[in-house]
Jmol script that loads the backbone (N, CA, C; Angstrom):
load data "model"
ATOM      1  N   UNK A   1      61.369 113.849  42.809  1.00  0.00           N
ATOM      2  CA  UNK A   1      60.197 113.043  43.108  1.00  0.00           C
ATOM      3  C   UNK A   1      58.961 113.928  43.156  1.00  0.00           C
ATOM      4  N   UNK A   2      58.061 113.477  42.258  1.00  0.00           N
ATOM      5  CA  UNK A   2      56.392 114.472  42.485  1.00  0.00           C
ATOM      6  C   UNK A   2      56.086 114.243  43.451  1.00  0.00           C
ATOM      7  N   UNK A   3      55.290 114.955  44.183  1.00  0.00           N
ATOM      8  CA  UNK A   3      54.153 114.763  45.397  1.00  0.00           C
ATOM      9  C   UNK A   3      53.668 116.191  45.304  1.00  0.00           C
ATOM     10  N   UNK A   4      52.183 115.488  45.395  1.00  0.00           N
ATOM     11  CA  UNK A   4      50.869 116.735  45.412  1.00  0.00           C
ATOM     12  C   UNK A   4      50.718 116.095  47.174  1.00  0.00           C
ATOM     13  N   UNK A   5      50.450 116.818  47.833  1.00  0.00           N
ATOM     14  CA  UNK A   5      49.553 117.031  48.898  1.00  0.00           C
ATOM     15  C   UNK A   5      48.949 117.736  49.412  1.00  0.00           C
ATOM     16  N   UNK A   6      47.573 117.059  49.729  1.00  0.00           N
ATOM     17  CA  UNK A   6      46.277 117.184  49.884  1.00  0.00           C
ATOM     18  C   UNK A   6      46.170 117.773  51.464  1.00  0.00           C
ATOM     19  N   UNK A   7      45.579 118.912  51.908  1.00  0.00           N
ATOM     20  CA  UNK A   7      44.822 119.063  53.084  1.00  0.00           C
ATOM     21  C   UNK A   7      43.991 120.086  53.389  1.00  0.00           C
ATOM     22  N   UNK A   8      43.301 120.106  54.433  1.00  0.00           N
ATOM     23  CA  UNK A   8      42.099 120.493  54.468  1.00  0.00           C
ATOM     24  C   UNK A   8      40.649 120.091  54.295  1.00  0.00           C
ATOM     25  N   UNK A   9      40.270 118.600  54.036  1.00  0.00           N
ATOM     26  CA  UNK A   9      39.357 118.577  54.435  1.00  0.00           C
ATOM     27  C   UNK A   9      38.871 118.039  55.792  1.00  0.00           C
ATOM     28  N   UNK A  10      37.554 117.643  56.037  1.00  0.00           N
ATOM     29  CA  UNK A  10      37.156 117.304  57.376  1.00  0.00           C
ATOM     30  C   UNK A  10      35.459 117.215  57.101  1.00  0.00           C
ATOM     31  N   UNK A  11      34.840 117.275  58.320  1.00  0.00           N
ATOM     32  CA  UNK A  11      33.807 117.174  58.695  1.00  0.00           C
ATOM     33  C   UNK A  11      32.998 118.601  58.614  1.00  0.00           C
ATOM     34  N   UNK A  12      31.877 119.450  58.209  1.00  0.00           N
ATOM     35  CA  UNK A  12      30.960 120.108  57.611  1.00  0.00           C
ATOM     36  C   UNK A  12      29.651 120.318  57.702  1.00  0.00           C
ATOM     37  N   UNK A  13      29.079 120.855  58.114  1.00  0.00           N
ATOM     38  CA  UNK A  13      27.564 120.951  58.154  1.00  0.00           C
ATOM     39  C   UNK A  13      26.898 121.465  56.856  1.00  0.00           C
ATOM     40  N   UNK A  14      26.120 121.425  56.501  1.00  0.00           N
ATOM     41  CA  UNK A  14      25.102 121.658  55.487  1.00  0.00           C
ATOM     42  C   UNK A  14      25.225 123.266  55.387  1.00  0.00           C
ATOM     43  N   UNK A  15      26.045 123.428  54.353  1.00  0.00           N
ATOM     44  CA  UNK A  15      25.526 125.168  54.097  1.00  0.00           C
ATOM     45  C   UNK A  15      27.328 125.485  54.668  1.00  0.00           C
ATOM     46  N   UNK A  16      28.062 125.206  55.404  1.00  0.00           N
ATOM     47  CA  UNK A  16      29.240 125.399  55.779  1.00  0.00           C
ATOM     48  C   UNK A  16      30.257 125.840  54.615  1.00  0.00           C
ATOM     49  N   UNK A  17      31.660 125.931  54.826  1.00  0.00           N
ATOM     50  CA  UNK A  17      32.374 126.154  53.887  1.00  0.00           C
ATOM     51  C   UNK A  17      33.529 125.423  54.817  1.00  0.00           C
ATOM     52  N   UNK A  18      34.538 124.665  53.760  1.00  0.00           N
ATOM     53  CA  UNK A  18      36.248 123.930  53.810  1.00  0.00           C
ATOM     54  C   UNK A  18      37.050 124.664  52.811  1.00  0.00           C
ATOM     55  N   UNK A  19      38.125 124.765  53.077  1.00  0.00           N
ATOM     56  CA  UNK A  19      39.119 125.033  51.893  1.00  0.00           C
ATOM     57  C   UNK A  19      39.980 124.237  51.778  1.00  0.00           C
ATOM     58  N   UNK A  20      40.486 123.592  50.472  1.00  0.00           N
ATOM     59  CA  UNK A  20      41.308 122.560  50.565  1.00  0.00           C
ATOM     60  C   UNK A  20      42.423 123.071  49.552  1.00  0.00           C
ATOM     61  N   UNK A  21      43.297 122.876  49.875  1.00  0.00           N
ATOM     62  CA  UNK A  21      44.930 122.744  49.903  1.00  0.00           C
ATOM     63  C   UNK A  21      45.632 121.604  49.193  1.00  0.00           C
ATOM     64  N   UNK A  22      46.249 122.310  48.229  1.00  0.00           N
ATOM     65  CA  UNK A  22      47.414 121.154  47.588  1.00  0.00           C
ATOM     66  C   UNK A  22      48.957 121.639  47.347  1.00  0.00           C
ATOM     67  N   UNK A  23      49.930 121.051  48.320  1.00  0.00           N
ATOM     68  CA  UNK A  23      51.129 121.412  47.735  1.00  0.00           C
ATOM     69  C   UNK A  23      52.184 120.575  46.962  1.00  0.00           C
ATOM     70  N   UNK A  24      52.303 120.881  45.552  1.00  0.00           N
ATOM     71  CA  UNK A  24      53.559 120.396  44.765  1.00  0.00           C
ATOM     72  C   UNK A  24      54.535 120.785  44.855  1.00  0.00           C
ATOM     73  N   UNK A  25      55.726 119.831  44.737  1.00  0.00           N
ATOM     74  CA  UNK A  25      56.716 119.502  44.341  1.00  0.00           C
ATOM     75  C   UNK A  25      56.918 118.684  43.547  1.00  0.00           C
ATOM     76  N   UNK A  26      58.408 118.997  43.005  1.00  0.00           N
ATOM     77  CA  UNK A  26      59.152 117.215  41.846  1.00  0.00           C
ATOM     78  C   UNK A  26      58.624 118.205  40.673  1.00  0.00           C
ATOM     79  N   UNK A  27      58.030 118.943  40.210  1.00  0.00           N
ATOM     80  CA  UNK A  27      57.724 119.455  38.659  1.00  0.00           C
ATOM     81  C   UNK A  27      57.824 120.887  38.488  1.00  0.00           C
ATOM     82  N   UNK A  28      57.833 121.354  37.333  1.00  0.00           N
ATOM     83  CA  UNK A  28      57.376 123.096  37.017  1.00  0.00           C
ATOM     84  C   UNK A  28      56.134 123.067  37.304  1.00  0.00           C
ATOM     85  N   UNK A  29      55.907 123.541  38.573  1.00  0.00           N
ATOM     86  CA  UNK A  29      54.463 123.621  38.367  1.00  0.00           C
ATOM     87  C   UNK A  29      53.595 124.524  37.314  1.00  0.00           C
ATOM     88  N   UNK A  30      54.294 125.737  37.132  1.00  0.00           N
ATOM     89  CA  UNK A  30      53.812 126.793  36.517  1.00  0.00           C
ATOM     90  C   UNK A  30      53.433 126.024  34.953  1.00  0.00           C
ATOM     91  N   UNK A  31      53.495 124.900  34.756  1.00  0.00           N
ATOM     92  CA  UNK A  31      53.230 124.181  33.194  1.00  0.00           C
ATOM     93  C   UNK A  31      52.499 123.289  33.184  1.00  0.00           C
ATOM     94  N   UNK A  32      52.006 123.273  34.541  1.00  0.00           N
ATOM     95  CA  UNK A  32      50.675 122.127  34.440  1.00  0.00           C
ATOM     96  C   UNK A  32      49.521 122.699  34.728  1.00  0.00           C
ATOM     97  N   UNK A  33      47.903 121.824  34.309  1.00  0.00           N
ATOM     98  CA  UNK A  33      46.954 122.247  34.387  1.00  0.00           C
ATOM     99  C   UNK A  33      47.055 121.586  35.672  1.00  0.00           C
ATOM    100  N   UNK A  34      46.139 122.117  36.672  1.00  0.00           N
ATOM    101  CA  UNK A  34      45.918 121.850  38.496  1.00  0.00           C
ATOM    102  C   UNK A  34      44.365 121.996  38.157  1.00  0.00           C
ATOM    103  N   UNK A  35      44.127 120.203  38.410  1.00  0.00           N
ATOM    104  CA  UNK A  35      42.654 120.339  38.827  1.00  0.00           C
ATOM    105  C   UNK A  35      42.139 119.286  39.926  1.00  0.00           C
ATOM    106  N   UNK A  36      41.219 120.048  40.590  1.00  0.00           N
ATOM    107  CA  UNK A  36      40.339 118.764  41.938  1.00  0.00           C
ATOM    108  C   UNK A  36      39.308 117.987  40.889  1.00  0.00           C
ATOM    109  N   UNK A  37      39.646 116.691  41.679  1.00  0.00           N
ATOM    110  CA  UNK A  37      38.324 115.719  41.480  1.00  0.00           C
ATOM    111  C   UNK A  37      37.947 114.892  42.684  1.00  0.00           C
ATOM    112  N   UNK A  38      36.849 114.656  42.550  1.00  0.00           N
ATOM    113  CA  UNK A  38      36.461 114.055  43.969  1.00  0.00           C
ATOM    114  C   UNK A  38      35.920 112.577  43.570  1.00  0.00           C
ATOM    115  N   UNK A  39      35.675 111.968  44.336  1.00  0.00           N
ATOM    116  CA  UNK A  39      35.425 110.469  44.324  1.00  0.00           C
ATOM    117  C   UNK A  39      34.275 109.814  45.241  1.00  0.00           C
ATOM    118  N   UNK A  40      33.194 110.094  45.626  1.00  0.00           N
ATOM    119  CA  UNK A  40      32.186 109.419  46.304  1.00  0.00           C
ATOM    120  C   UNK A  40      31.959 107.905  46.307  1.00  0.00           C
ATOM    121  N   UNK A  41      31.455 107.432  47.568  1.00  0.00           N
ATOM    122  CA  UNK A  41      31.353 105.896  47.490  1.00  0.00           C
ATOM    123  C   UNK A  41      30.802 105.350  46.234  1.00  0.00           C
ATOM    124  N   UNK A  42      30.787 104.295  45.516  1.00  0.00           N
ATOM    125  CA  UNK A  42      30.237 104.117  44.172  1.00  0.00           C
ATOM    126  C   UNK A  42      30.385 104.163  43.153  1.00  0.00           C
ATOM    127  N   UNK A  43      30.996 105.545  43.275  1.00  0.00           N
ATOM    128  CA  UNK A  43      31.097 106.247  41.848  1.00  0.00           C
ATOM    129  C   UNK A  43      32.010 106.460  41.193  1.00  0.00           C
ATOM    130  N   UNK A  44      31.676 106.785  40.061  1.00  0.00           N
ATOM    131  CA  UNK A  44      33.401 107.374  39.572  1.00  0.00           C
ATOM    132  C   UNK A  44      33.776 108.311  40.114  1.00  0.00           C
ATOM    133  N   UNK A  45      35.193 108.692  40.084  1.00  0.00           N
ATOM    134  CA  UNK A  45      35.731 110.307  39.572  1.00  0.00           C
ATOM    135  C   UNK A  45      35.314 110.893  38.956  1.00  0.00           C
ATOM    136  N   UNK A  46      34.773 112.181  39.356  1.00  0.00           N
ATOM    137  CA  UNK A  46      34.972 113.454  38.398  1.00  0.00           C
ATOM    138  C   UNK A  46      35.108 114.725  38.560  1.00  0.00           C
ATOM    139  N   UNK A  47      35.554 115.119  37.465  1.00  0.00           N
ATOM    140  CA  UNK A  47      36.181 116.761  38.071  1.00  0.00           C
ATOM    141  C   UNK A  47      35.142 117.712  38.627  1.00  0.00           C
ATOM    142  N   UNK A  48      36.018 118.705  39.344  1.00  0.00           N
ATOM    143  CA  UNK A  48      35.395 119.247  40.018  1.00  0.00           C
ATOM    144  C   UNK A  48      35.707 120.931  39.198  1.00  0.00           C
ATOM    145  N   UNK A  49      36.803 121.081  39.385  1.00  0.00           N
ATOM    146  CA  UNK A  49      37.587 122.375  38.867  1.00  0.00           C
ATOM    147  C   UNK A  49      38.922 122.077  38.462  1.00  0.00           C
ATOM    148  N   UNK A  50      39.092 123.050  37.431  1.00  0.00           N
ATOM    149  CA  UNK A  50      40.253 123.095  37.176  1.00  0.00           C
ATOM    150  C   UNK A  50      40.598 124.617  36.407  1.00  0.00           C
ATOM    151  N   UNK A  51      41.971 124.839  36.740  1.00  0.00           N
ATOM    152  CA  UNK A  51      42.961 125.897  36.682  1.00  0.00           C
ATOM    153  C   UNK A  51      43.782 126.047  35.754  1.00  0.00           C
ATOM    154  N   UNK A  52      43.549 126.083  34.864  1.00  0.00           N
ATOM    155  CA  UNK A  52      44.947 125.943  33.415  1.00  0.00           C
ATOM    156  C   UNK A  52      46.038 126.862  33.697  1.00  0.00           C
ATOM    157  N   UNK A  53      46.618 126.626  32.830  1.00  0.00           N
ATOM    158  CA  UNK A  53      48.450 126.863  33.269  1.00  0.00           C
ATOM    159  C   UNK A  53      48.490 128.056  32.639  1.00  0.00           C
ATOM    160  N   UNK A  54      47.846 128.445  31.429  1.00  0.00           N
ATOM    161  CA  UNK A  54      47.895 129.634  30.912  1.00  0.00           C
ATOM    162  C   UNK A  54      46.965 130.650  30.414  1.00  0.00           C
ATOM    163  N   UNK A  55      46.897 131.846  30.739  1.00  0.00           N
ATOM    164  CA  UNK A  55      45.885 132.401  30.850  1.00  0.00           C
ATOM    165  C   UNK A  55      44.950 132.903  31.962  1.00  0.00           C
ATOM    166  N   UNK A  56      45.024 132.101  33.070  1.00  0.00           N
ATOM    167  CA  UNK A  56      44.328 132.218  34.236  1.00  0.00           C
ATOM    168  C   UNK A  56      42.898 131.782  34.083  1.00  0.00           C
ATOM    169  N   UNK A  57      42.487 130.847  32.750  1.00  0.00           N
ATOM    170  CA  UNK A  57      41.154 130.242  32.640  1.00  0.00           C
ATOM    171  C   UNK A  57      41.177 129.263  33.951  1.00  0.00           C
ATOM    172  N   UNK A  58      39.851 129.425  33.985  1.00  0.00           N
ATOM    173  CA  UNK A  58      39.147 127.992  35.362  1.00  0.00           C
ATOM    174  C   UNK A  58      37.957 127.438  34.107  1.00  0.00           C
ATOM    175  N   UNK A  59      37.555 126.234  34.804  1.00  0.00           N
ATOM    176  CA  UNK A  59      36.818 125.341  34.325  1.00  0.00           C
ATOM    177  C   UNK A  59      35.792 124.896  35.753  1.00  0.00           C
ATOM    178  N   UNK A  60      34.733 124.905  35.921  1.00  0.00           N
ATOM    179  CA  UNK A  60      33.820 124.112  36.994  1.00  0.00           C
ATOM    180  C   UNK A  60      32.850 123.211  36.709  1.00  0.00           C
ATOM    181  N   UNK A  61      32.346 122.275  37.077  1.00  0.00           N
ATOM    182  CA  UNK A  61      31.932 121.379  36.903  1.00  0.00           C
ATOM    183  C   UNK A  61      30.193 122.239  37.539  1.00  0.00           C
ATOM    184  N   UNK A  62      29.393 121.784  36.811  1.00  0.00           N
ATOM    185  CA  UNK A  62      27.675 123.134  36.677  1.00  0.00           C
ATOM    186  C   UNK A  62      27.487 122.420  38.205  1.00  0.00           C
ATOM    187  N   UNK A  63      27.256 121.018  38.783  1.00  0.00           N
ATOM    188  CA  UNK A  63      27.416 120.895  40.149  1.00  0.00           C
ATOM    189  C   UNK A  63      27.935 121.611  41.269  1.00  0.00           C
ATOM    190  N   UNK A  64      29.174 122.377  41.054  1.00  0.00           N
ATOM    191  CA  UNK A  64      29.799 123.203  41.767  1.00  0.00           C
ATOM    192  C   UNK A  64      30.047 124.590  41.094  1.00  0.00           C
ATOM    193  N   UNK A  65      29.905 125.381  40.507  1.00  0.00           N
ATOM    194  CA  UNK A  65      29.779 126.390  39.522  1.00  0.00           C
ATOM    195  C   UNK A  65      28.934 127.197  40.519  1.00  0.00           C
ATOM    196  N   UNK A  66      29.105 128.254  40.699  1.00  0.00           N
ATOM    197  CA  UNK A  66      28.567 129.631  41.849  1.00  0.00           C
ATOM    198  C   UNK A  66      29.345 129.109  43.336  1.00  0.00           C
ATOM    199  N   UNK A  67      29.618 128.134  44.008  1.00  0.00           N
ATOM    200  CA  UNK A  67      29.933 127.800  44.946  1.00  0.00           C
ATOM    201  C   UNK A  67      31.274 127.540  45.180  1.00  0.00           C
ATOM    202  N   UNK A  68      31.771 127.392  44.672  1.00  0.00           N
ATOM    203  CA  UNK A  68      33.467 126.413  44.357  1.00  0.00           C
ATOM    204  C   UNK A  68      34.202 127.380  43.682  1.00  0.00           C
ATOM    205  N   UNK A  69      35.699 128.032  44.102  1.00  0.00           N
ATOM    206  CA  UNK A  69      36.763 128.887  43.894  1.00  0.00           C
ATOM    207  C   UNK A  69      37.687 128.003  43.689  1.00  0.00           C
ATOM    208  N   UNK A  70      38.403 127.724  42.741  1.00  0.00           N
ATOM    209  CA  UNK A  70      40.168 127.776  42.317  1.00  0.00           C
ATOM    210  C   UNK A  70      40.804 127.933  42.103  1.00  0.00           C
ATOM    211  N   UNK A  71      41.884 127.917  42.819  1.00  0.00           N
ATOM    212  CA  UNK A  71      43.045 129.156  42.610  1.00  0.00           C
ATOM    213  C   UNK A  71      44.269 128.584  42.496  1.00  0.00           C
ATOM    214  N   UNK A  72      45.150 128.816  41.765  1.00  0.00           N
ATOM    215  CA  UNK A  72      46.751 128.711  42.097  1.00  0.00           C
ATOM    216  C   UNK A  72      47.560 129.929  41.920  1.00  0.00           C
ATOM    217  N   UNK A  73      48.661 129.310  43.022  1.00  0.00           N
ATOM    218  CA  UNK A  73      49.762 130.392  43.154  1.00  0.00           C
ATOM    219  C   UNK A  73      50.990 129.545  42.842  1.00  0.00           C
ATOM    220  N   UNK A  74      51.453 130.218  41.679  1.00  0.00           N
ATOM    221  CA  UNK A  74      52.586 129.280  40.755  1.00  0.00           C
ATOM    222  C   UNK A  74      54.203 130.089  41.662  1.00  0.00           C
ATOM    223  N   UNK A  75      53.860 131.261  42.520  1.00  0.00           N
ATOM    224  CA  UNK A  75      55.404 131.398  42.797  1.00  0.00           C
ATOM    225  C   UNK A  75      55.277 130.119  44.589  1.00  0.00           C
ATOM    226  N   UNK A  76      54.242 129.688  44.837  1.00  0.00           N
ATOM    227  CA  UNK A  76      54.338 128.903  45.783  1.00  0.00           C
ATOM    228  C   UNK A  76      53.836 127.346  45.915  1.00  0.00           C
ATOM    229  N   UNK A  77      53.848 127.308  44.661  1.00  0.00           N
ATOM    230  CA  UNK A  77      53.292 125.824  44.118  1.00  0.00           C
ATOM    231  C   UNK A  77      51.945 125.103  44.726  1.00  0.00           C
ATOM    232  N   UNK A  78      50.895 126.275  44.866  1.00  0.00           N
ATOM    233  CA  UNK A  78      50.097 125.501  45.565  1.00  0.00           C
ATOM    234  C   UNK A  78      48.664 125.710  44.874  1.00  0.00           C
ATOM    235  N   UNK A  79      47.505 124.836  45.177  1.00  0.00           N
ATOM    236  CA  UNK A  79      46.343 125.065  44.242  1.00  0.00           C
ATOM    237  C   UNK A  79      45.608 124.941  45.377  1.00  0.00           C
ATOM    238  N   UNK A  80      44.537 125.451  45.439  1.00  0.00           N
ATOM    239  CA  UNK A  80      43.517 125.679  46.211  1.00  0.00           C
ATOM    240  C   UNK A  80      41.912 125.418  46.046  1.00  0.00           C
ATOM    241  N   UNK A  81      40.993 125.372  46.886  1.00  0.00           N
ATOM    242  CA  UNK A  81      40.038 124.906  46.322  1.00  0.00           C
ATOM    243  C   UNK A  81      38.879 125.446  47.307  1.00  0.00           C
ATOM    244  N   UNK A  82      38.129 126.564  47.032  1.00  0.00           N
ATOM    245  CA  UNK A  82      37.491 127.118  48.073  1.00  0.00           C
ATOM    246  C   UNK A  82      36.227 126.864  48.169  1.00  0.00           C
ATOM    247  N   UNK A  83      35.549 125.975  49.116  1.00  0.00           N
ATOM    248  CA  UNK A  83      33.787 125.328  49.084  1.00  0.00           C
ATOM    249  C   UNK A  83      33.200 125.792  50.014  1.00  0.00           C
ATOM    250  N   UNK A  84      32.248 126.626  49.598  1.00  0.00           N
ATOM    251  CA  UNK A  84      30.945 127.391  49.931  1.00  0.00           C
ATOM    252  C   UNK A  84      29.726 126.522  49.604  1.00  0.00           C
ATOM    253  N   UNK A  85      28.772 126.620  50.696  1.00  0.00           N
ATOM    254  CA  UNK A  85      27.418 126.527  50.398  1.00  0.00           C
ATOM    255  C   UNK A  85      27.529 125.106  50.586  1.00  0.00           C
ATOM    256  N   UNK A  86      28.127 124.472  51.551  1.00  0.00           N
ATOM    257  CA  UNK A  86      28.734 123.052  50.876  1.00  0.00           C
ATOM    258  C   UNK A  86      27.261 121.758  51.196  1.00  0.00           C
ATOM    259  N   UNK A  87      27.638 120.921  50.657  1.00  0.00           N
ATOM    260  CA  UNK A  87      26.052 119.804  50.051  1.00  0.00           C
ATOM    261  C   UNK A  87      26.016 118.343  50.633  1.00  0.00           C
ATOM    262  N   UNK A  88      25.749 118.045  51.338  1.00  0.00           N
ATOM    263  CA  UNK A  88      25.913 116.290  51.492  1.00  0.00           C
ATOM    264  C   UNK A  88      26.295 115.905  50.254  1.00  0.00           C
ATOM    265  N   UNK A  89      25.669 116.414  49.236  1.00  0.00           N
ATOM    266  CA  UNK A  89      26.202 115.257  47.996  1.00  0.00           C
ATOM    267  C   UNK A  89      28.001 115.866  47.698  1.00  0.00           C
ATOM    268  N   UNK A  90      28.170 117.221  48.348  1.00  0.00           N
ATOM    269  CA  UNK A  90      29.553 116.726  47.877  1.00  0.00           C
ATOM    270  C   UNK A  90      30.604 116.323  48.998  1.00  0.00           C
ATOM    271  N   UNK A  91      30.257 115.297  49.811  1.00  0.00           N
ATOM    272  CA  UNK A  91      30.572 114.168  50.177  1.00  0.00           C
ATOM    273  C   UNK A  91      31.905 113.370  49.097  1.00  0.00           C
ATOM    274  N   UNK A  92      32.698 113.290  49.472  1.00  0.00           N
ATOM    275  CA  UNK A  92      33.537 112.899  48.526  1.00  0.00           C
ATOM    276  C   UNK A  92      35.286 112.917  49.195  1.00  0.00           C
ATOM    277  N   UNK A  93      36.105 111.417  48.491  1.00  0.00           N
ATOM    278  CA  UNK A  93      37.527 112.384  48.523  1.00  0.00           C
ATOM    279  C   UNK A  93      37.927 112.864  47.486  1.00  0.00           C
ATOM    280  N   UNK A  94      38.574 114.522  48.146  1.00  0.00           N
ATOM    281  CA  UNK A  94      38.766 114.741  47.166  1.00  0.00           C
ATOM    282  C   UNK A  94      40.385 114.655  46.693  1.00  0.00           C
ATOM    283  N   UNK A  95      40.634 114.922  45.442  1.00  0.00           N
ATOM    284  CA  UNK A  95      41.863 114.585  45.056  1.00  0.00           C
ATOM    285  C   UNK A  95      42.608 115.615  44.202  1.00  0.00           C
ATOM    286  N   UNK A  96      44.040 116.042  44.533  1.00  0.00           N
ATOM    287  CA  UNK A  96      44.487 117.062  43.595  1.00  0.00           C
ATOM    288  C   UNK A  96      45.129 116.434  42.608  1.00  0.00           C
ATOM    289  N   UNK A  97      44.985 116.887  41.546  1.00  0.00           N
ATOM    290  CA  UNK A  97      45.427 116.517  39.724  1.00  0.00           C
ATOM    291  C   UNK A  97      46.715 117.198  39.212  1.00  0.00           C
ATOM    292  N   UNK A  98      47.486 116.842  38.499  1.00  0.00           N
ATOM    293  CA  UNK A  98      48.739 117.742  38.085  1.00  0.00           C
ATOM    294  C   UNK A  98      48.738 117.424  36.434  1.00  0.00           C
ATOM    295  N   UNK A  99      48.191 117.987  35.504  1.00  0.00           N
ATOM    296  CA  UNK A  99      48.260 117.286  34.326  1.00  0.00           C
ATOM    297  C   UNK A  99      49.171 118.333  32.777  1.00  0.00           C
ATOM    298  N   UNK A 100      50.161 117.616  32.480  1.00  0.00           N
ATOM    299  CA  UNK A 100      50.547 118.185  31.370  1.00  0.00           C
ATOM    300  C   UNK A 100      50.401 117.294  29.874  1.00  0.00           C
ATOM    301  N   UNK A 101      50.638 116.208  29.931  1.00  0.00           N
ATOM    302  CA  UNK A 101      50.528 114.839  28.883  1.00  0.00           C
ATOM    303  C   UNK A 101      50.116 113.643  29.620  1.00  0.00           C
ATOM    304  N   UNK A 102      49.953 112.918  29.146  1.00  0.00           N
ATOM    305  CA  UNK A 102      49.379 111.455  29.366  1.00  0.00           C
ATOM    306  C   UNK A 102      50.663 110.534  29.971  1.00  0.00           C
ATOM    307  N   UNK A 103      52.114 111.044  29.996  1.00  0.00           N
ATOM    308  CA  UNK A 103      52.841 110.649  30.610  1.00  0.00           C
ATOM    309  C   UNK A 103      53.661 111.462  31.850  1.00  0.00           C
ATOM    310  N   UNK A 104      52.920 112.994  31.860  1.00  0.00           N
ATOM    311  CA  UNK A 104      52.871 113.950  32.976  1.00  0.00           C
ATOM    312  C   UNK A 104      51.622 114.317  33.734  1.00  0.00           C
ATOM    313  N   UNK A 105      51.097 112.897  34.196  1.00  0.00           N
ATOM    314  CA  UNK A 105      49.588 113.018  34.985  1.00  0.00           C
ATOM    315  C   UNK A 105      50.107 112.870  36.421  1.00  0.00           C
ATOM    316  N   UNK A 106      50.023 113.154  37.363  1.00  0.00           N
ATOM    317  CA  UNK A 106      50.177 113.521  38.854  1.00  0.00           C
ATOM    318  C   UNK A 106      49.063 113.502  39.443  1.00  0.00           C
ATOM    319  N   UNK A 107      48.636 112.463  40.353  1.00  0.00           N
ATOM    320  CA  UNK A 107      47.822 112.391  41.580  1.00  0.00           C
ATOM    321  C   UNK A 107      47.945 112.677  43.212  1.00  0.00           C
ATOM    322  N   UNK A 108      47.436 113.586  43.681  1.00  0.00           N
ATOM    323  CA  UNK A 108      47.472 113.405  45.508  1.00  0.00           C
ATOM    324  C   UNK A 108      47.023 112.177  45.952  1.00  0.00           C
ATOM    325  N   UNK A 109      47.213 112.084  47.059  1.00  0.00           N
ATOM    326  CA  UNK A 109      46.451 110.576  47.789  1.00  0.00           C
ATOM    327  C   UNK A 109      45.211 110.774  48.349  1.00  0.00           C
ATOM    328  N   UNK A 110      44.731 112.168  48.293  1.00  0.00           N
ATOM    329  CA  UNK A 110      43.231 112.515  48.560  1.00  0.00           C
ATOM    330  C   UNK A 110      42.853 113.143  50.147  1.00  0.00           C
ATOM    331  N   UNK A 111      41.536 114.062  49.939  1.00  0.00           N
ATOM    332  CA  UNK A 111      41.466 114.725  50.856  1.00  0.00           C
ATOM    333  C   UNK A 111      39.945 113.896  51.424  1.00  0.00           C
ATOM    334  N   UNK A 112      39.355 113.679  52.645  1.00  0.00           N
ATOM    335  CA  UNK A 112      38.008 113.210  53.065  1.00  0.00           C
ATOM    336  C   UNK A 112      37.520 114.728  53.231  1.00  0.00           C
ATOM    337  N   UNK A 113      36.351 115.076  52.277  1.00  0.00           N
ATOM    338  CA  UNK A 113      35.285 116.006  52.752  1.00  0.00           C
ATOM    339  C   UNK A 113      33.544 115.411  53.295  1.00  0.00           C
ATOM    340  N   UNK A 114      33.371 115.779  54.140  1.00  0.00           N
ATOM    341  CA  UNK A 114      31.930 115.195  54.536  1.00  0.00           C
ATOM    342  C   UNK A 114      30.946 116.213  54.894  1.00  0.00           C
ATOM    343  N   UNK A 115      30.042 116.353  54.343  1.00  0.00           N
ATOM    344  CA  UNK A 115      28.822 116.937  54.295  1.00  0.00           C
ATOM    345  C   UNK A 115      27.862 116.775  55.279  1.00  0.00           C
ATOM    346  N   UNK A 116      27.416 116.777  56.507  1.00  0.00           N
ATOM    347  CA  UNK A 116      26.504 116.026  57.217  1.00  0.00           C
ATOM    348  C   UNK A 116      26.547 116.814  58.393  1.00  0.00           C
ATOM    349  N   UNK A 117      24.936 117.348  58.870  1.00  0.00           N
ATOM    350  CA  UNK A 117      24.402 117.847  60.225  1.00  0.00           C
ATOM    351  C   UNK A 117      24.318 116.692  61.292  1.00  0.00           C
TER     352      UNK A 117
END
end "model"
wireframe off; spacefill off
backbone 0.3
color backbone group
């Protein structure tokens, strides 16, 4: 059975830093791309970062790009997500991703981050 789970977020002040946490099971992890996306009232999804499976490339979204670290550790199945400098706007839940094909997509049930003095 897959399960990503999500933890670490919470409540934040302006300029603060959270680190958020995802642990898999149910798959190889070491063969999937691991990426966060977050979800604000309104809006769509969209990514935030992501970690490819090979190579050790990252991807950031220019919104979070200088501020935002992602990491995985494939001998402990876990992906990480390190927020600096953090923004009311990124207000959001966020959510960990597990993606290999269109019939190996994996969702967490989401993390609440909140931005607010």
């Amino acid at each position: 059975q897959v399960q990503l789970v999500e933890s670490g977020g919470g409540l934040v002040q302006p300029g603060g830093s959270l680190r958020l946490s995802c642990a898999a099971s149910g798959f190889t992890f070491s063969l999937y791309t691991m990426s966060w996306y977050r979800q604000a009232p309104g809006k769509e999804r969209e990514l935030v970062a992501t970690a490819f499976s090979v190579g050790g490339s990252t991807f950031y979204a220019d919104s979070v790009t200088g501020r935002f670290t992602i990491s995985r550790d494939n001998a402990k199945n876990t992906v990480a997500l390190q927020m600096n400098s953090l923004k009311p706007e990124d207000t959001a839940v966020y959510f960990c991703n597990a993606f290999r094909s269109k019939t190996d997509d994996y969702w967490g049930q989401g993390t609440q981050v909140t931005v607010s003095s």
